[in-house]
N, C-alpha and C positions, 0 to 999 in steps of 0.2 A: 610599739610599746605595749607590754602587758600589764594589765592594770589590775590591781588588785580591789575587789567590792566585797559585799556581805550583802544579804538578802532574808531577811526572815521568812521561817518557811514553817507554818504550822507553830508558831511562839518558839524556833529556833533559829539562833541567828548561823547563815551558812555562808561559806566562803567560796567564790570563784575566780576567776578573771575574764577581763576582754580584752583582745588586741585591737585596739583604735589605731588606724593607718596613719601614717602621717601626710600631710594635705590631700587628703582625698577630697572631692564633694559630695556632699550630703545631697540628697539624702542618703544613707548609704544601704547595699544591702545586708544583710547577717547570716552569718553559720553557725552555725550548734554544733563543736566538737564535743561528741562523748566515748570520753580514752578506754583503753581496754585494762584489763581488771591488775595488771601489773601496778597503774597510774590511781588505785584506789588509794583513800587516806581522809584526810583531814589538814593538809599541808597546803594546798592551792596552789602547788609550784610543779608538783610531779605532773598531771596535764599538761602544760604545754611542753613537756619535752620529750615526747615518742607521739609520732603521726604528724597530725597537720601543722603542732608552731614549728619543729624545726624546718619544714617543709614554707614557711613563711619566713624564717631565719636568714635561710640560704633565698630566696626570692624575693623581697614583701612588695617589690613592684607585680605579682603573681595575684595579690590579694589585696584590692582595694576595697573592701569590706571590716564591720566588726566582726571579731570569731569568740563566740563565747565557751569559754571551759569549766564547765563544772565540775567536779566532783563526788564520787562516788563512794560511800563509804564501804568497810573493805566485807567482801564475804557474801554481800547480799544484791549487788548486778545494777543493770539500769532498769528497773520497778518499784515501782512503791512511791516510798520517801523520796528514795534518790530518782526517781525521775521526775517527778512531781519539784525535787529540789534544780534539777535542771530543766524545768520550762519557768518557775520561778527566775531564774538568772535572765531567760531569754526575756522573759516580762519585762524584767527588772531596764535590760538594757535599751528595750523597746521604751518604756517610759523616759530614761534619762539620755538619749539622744536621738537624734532627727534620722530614723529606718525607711529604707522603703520596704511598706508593708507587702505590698505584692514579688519581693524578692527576698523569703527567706527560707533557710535550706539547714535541713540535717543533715551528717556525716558520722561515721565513728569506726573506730578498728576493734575486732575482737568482742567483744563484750559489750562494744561500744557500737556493734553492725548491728548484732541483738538489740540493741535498746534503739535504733536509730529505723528500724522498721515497727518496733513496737509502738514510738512513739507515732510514725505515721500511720499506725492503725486506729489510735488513739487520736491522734486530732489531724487527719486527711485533707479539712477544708483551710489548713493553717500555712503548709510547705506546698513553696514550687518544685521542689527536688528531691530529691533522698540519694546518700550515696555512701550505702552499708560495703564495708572492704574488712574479710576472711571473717563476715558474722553467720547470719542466721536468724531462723524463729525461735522465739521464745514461746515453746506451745504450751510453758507449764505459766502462761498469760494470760486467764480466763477461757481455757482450754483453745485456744487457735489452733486452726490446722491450714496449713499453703494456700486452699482453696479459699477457705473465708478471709485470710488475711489478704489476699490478693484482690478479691472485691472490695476490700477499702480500700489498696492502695492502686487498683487498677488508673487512678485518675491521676495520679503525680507523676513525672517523667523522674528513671532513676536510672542511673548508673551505678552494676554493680562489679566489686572484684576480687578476687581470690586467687590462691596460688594453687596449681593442683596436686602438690607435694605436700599441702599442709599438713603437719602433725601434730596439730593441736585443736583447730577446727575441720573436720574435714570438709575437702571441698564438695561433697555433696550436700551441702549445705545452704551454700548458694547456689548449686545447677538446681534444687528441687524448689527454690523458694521461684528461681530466674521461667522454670518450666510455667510453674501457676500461673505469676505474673502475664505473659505472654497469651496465657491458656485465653485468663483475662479481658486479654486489649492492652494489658499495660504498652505506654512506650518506655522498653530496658533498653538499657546495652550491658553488656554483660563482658568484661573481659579478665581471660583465666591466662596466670602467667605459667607458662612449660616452668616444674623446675625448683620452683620456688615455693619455699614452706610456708610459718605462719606468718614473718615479714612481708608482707604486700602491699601495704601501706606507702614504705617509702618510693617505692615505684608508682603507685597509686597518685600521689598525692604530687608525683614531678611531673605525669603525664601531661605534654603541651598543650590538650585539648579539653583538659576537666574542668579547670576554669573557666575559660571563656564558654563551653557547653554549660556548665552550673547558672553563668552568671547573666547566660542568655533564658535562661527559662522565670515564669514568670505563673503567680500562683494564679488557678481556673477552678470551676466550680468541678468538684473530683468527682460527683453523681454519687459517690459512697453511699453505698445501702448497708 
């Protein structure tokens, strides 16, 4: 079930969703879907329907977690407002049901990879995971470059993935953030689909091992300097 909420954010009130499983046990863990710039708007419906909810649609025994979607307004990416507007959501859903804190996890496609590294650049000691699919750095994000952004996120275990046909991101995108990481310490896994353009997502997101990989990691102190 996706559930429709609002959130004030900065004395605006903002709209998201969560997918609450049905009988799952609490505590639960959560994910932070943030969609790619196609899913921008003001509607709170276009998120869940390209990447991870149809990918819970077709599974929901796949995701025994909440998954929060927020919304991006259009033109201007996952920074600022709008990512500030989606940790808001993630607050939001932390507050109003029983999480386990030590298992909560970013993800996003597209625009939504960018913003799903930026935000673990930005709060490191908060995600057990990260799992950016056909994104990248946002280096126009208080100037970051691979290197530095890879010592914050050196500490979180991530899974990243991209197609290397991509025509809209290219896939060096992800081999040069996957390189730093590595360079780092990170623990990556990194897997590039032969073939396949910017869709990577829904391959991504069916993979039999990303779940139960995601849902086994668990947040540690990331030593982020």
């Amino acid at each position: 079930m996706f559930v429709p909420r609002t959130v004030l954010v900065d004395g605006i009130l903002t709209r998201y969703r969560v997918y609450v499983p049905p009988a799952a046990a609490a505590p639960l863990p959560v994910i932070l879907f943030l969609h790619g710039a196609g899913e921008s708007g003001q509607d709170d419906v276009l998120p869940t329907t390209v990447g991870i909810g149809p990918a819970i649609d077709a599974a929901p025994e796949r995701f025994p977690a909440l998954v929060v979607f927020p919304q991006a307004s259009r033109g201007y990416g996952w920074r600022g407002f709008n990512l500030d507007a989606a940790v808001a959501a993630l607050d939001d859903v932390e507050r109003e049901f029983t999480t386990d804190r030590e298992r909560v996890y970013v993800t996003g496609i597209s625009m939504g990879g960018y913003g799903t590294w930026l935000l673990g650049v930005q709060q490191p000691e908060r995600f057990a995971a990260l799992v950016p699919v056909c994104g990248g750095l946002d280096r126009g994000a208080g100037g970051l470059t691979p290197a530095r952004a890879a010592r914050r996120l050196a500490g979180i275990p991530q899974w990243v993935f991209h197609g290397d046909a991509d025509d809209v991101i290219a896939v060096d995108e992800s081999r040069v953030m996957v390189q730093a990481l590595r360079a780092a310490g990170a623990a990556v896994r990194y897997t590039e689909y032969a073939g396949v353009r910017h869709n990577s997502w829904d391959r991504a997101y069916a993979e039999p091992e990303l779940m139960p990989w995601m849902f086994a990691q668990r947040r540690r102190d990331s030593g982020a300097g």
